[in-house]
C-alpha positions in Angstrom: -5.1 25.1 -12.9 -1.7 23.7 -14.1 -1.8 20.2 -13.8 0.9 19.0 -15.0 2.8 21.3 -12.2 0.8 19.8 -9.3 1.8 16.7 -10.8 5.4 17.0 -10.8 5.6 18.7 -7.3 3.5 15.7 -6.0 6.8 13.6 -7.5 8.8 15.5 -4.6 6.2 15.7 -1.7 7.9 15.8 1.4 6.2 12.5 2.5 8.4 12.6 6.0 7.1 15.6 7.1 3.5 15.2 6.7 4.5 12.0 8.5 6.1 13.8 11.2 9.7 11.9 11.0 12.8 13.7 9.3 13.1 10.7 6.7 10.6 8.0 6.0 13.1 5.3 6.6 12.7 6.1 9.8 9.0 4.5 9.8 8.7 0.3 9.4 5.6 0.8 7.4 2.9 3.5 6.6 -0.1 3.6 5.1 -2.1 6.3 2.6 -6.2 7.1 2.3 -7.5 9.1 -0.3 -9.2 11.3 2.3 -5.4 12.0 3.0 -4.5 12.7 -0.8 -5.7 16.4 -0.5 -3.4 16.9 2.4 -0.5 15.8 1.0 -1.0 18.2 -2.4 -1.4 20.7 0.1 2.1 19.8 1.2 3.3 21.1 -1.5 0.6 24.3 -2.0 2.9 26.2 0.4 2.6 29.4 -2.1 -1.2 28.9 -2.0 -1.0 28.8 -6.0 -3.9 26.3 -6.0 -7.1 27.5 -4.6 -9.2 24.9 -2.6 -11.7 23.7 -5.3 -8.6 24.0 -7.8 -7.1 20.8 -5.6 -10.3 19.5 -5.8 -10.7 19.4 -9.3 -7.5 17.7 -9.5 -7.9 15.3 -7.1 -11.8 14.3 -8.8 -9.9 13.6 -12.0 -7.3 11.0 -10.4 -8.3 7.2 -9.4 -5.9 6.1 -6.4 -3.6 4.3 -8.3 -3.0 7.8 -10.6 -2.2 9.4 -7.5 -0.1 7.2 -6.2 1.8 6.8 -9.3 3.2 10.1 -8.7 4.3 9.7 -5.0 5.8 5.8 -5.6 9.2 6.5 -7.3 10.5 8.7 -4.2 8.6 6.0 -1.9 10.1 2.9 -3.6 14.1 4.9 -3.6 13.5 5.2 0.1 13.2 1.4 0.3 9.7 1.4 0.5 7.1 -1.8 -1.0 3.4 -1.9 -1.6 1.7 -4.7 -0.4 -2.1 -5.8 0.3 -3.6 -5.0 4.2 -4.2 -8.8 3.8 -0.8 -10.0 3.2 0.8 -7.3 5.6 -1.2 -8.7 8.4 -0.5 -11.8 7.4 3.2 -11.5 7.7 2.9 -9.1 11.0 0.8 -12.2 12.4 -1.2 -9.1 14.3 -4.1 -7.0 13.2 -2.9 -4.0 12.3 -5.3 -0.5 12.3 -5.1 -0.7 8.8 -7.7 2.1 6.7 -10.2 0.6 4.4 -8.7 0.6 0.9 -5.6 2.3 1.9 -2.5 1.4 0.0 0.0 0.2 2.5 4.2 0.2 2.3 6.4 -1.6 3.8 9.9 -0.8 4.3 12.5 -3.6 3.1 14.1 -4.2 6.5 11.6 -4.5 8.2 10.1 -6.4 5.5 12.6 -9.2 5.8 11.7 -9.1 9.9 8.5 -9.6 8.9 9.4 -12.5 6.8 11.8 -14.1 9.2 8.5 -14.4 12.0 6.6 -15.6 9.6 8.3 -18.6 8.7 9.1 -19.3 12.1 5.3 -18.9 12.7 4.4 -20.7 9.4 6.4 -24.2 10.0 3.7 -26.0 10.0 2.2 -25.3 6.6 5.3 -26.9 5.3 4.9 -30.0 7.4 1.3 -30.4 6.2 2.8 -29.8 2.8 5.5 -32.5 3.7 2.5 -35.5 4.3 0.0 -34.6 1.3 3.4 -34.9 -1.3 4.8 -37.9 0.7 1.5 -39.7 0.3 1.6 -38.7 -3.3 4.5 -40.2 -4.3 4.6 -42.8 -1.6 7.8 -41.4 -0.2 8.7 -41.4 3.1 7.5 -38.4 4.9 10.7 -37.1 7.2 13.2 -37.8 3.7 10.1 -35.6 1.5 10.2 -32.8 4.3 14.0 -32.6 4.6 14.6 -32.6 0.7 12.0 -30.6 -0.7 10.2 -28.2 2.7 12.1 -28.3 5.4 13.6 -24.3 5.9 11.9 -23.5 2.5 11.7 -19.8 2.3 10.8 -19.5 -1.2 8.1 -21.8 -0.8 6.4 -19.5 2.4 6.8 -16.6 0.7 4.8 -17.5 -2.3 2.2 -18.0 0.1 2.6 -14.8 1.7 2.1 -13.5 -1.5 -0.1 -15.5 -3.5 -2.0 -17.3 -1.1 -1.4 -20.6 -2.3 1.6 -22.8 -4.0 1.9 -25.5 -6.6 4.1 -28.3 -6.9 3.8 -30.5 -10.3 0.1 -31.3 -9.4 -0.5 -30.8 -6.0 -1.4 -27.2 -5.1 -2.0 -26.8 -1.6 -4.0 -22.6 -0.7 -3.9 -20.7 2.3 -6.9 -19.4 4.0 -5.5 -16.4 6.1 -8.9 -15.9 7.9 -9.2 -19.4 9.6 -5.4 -19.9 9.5 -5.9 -23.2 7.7 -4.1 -25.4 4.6 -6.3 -27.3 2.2 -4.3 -29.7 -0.3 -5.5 -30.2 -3.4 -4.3 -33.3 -5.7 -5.1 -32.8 -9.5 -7.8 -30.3 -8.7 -9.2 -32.5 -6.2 -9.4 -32.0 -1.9 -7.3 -34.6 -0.4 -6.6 -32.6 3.1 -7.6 -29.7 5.3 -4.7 -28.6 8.3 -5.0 -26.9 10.9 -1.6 -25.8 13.0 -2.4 -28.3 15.7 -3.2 -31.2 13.2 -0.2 -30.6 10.9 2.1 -30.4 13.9 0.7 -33.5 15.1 0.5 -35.6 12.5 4.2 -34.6 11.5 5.7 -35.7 14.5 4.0 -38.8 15.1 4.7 -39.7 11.4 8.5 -39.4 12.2 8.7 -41.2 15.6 
């Protein structure tokens, strides 16, 4: 068995047609299982060079990530990101039929659609954020929330993708599963949002 071959056809696997579309920017996202890792090298077994324990073999010697690594330069040229089932979810604000331990891309635009919902969705965490940093520095909240939240994509998207965000030595984390901010001032609790209180709270702060 020639490894290094199976390899490098692997590096030009015509991922849109075992996907069924005639390019794969034609998809907003799609998702890969190792159960489906033996199909794809099969995509390219069109000769029947590789017997079926031959593929097998090969595919026993790869972790997920090794295999991967072959398909992700074509991916990634087509516009295509990886991105944690958590985080996707996260910014899809739905629960998508997402495979255990599959690796998950997303393409850019729809990446930045994704993005856009979820910081209309996610206002609130920066209100919350507004009040704990306010209190902090005994600042007013409305002027803290204009200068240093308000419309701040940078900040959302570090949650999105980390979960949490600092700020000199607040640092405030994200719990995706109970949708819910806690606030923490030098390493210690000082709040726990929910939507509904942050929202609240905000707006009868700047009455």
């Amino acid at each position: 068995m020639d490894t290094l071959k199976i390899a490098d056809r692997l590096k030009k696997a015509p991922l849109e047609k075992y996907f069924g579309v005639s390019s794969l920017d034609e998809m907003d996202w799609f998702q890969l299982t190792r159960p489906q890792f033996k199909e794809v090298v099969q995509l390219v077994n069109e000769n029947k060079e590789w017997s079926e324990n031959e593929i097998e073999d090969f595919l026993r010697i790869l972790s997920d990530e090794d295999f991967l690594d072959f398909l992700r330069p074509q991916i990634e040229e087509q516009g295509f990101h990886p991105i944690s089932s958590e985080r996707f979810e996260l910014l899809t604000g739905e629960k998508q039929s997402i495979k255990k331990n599959a690796a998950v891309f997303v393409h850019s635009k729809s990446l930045l659609k994704y993005r856009i919902r979820f910081n209309e969705r996610y206002e609130w965490l920066l209100q919350a954020m507004a009040i704990d940093y306010a209190r902090a520095i005994s600042e007013p909240i409305l002027d803290t929330y204009k200068e240093e939240f308000e419309g701040n994509e940078r900040v959302l998207e570090e949650i999105a993708l980390q979960w949490a965000y600092e700020k000199e030595n607040m640092r405030w984390v994200f719990e995706g599963k109970t949708n819910s901010l806690h606030g923490y001032l030098k390493g210690k609790k000082i709040s726990n949002w929910s939507n509904g209180e942050a929202v609240n709270q905000f707006q009868d702060a700047v009455r």
